[in-house]
C-alpha positions in Angstrom: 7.4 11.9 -78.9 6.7 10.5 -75.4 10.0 8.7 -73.7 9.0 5.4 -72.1 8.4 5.2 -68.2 11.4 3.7 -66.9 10.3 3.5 -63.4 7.5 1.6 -64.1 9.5 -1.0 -66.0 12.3 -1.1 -63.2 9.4 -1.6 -60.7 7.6 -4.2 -62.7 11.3 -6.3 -62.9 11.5 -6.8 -59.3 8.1 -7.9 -58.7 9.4 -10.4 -61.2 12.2 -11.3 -58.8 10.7 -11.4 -55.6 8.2 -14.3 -57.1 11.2 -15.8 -58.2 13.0 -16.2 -55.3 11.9 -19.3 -53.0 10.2 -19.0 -50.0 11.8 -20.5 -47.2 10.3 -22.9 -44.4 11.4 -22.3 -41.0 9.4 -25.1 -38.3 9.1 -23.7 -34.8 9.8 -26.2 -31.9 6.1 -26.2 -30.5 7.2 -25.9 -26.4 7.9 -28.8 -24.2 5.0 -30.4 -22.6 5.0 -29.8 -19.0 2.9 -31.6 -16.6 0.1 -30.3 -14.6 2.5 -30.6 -11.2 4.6 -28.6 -13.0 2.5 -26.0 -14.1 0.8 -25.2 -11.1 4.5 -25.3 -8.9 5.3 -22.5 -11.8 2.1 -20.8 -11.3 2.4 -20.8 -7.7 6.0 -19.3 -7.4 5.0 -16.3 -9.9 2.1 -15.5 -7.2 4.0 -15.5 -4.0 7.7 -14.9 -5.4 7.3 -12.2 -8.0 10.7 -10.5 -7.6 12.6 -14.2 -6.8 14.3 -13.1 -4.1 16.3 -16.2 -3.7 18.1 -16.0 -7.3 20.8 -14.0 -6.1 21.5 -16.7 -3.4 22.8 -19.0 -5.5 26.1 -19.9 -6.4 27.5 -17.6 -4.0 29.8 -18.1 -1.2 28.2 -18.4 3.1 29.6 -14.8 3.9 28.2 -13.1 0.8 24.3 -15.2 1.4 24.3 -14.1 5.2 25.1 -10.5 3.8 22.2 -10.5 1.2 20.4 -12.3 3.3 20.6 -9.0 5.8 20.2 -6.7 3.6 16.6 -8.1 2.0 15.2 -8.1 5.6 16.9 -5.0 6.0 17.4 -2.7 3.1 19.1 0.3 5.6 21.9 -2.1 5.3 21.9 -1.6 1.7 21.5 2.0 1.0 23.2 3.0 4.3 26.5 2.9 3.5 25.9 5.2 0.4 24.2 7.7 2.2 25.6 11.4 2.3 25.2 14.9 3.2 23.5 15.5 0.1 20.5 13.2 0.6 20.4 14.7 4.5 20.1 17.7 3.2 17.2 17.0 1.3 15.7 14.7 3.8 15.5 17.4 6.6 13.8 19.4 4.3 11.6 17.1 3.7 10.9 15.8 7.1 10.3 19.0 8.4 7.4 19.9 5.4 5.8 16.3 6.5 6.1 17.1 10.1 3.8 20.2 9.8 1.7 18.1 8.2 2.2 14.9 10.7 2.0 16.8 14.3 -1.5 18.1 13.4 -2.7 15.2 11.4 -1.8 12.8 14.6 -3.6 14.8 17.0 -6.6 14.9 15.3 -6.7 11.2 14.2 -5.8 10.3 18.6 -9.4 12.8 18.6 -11.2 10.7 16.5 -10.4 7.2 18.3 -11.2 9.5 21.7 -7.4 8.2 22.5 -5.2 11.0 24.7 -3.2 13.2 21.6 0.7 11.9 22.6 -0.7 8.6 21.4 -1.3 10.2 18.0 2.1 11.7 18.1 3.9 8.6 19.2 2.1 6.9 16.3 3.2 9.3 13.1 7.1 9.6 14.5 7.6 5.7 15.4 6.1 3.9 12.1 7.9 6.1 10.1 11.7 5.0 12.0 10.7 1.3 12.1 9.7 1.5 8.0 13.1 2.9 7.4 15.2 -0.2 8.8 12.7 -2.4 7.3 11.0 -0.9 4.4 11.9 -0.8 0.4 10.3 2.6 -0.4 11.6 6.2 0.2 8.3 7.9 -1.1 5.8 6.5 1.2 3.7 8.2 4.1 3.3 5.5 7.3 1.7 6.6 10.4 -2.1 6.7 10.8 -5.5 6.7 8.8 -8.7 8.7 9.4 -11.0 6.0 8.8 -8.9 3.5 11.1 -8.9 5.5 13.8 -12.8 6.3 13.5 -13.6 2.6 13.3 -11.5 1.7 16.4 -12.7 4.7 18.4 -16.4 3.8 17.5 -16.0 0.0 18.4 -13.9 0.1 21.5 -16.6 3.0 22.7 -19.3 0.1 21.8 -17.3 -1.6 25.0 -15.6 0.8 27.7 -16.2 4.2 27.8 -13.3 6.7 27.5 -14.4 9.4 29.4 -15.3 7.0 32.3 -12.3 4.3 32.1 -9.5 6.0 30.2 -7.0 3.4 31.1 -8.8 0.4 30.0 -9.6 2.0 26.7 -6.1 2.9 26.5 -5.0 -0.8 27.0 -8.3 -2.0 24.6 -6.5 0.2 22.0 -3.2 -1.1 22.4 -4.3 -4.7 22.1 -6.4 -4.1 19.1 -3.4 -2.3 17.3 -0.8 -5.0 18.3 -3.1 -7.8 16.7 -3.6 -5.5 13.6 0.0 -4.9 13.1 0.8 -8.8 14.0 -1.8 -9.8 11.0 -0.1 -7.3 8.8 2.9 -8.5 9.6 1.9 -12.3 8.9 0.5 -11.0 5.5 3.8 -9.4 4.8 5.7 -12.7 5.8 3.5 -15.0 4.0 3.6 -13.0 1.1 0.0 -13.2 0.5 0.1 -9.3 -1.4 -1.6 -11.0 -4.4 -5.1 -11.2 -2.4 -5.7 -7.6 -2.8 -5.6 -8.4 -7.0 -8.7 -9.9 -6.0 -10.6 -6.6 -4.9 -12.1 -4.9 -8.0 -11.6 -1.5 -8.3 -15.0 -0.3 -7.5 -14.6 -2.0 -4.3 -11.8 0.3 -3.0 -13.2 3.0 -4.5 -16.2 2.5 -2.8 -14.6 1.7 0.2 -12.8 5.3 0.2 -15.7 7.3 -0.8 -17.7 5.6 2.1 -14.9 6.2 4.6 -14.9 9.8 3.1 -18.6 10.3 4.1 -18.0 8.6 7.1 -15.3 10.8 8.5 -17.3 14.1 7.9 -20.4 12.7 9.4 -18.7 12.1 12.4 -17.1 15.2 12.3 -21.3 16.8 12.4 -20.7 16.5 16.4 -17.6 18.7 17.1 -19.1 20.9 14.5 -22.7 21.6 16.1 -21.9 20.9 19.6 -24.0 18.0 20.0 -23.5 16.2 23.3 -25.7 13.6 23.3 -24.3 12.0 19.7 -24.7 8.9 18.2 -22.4 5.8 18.8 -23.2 4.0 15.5 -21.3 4.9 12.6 -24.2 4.7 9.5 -25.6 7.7 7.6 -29.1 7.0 8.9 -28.2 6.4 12.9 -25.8 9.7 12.5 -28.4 12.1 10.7 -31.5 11.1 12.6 -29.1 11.5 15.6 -28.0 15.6 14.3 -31.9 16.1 13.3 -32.8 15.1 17.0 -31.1 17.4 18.7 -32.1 20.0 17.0 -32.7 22.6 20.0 -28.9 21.9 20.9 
């Protein structure tokens, strides 16, 4: 004798009183219209005001906006105060590792923009002190880049000579750094980040690959003695330039 499946009758039952129950209608608000003025205002605060940094501003007191106001331009104010033996103990650790790195690194990139070496020093100890006071990120490496310096040697060399007029080039490479820094700056102010969102990424990649290239080709001279090297920075100008003087 075979016993019935109860299961199979339980499970058949609710089916039965699922269908049986009514579905419910719930109407979703379609979203209020917003005109085009609006839209774009929105659209427009999202791009230059990501983090809305004047939300905390409101409903607070003068005192406590000058105070926040202080500490966004400068965040030292911020996590100053909390700062202890702890975190100094780790930082001198690793500000020494980065100096070993740093000391050499600036020399070399003073060699490439044919600039005296305490000009490389002075420039991967200073950025880093100013970026403390003023910057938002603790794991970040300022000072100088390899394919900046190349570029500036190569065009101010286009101008003034170094060996010949040191001083001049000197000042030339002053100016040019100011304005750089000055344009940075503005970017910075005018929070126009967003532009780089612009750039594809084969751009930059092909941007750093060529500046890789670059920076060894140049690198040819020191390496085979070559006196008589070329000024221009392309592959052709720089290879024809090393197969030239071949008997050096």
């Amino acid at each position: 004798m075979v016993e019935p499946n109860n299961n199979n009758h339980h499970h058949h039952h609710q089916v039965v009183e699922i269908a049986a129950m009514e579905t419910e209608v719930h109407r979703v608000a379609p979203p209020p219209r917003r005109s085009t003025l609006n839209k774009l205002k929105r659209r427009l605060k999202e791009t230059f005001f990501p983090d809305d940094p004047l939300r905390q501003f409101s409903g607070q007191t003068c005192k406590v906006k000058l105070v926040l106001a202080s500490q966004y331009i400068f965040p030292i104010l911020e996590w100053g105060p909390r700062y202890n033996l702890k975190l100094l103990k780790s930082d001198i650790v690793s500000g020494l590792t980065i100096a070993s790195l740093a000391i050499p690194q600036g020399i070399s990139y003073a060699k490439l923009a044919n600039l005296p070496p305490i000009v490389g020093l002075y420039s991967s100890f200073v950025p880093p002190l100013i970026y403390a006071v003023l910057g938002s990120s603790r794991d970040l490496a300022v000072g100088p880049v390899s394919i900046a310096s190349l570029i500036m040697g190569s065009m101010l060399r286009q101008e003034v000579s170094p060996s010949k007029d040191p001083i001049l080039f000197l000042q030339l490479a002053f100016s040019s750094t100011f304005f750089a820094g000055l344009f940075q700056s503005s970017l910075g102010f005018l929070r126009l980040g967003f532009i780089i969102d612009f750039l594809s990424k084969a751009t930059l990649i092909g941007f750093m690959a060529g500046a890789a290239i670059i920076v060894s080709l140049q690198q040819l001279k020191s390496l085979l003695g070559i006196k008589n090297f070329t000024k221009k920075m392309g592959i052709v100008p720089v290879l024809s330039s090393v197969f030239h003087n071949t008997d050096e």
